[in-house]
matplotlib code that plots the C-alpha trace (Angstrom):
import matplotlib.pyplot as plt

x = [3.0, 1.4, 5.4, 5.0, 1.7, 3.0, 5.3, 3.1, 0.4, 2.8, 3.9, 0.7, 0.1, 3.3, 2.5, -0.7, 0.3, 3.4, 1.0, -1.7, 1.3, 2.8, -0.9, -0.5, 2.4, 1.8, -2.0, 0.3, 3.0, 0.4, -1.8, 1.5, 2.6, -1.6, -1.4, 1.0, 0.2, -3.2, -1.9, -0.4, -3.3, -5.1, -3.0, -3.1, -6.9, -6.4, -4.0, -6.3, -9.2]
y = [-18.2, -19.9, -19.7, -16.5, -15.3, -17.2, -15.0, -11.7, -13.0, -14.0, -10.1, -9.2, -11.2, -10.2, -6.3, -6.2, -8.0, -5.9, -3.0, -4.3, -5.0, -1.2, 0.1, -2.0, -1.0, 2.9, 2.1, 0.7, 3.7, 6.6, 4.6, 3.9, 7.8, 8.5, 6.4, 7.4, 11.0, 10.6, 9.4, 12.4, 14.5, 12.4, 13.1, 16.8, 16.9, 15.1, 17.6, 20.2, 19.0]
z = [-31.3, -28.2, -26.5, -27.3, -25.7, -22.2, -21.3, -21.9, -20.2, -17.0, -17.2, -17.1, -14.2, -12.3, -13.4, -11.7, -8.3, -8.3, -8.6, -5.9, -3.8, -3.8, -3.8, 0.1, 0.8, 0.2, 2.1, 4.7, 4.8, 4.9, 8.2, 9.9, 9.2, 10.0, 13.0, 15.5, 14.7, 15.5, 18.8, 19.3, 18.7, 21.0, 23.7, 22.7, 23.2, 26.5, 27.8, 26.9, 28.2]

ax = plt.figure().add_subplot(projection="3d")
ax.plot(x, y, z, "-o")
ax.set_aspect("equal")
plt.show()
C-alpha cells in the first residue's frame, strides 16, 4: 500500500507545478503580446498629441 500511495502523491505534486508553470507561461504570453502593443499605442498618442 504505502508503494502505492508514493507515486500518486508525486503526480499530484508534478500536476500542480506543471499547472502553476503553464498558468506563467500563459501570464507571460498575454504581457509579452500586452506589452509591445501597448508600445505602440503609446507612440500613437504621441503622434497625435
Amino acid at each position: 500500500m504505502g508503494r502505492h500511495a508514493r507515486p500518486t502523491r508525486g503526480g499530484k505534486l508534478l500536476s500542480m507545478r506543471s499547472k502553476k508553470q503553464t498558468e506563467r507561461q500563459l501570464l507571460l504570453m498575454e504581457s509579452s503580446l500586452a506589452y509591445p502593443r501597448g508600445k505602440e499605442e503609446k507612440k500613437a498618442i504621441t503622434k497625435k498629441e
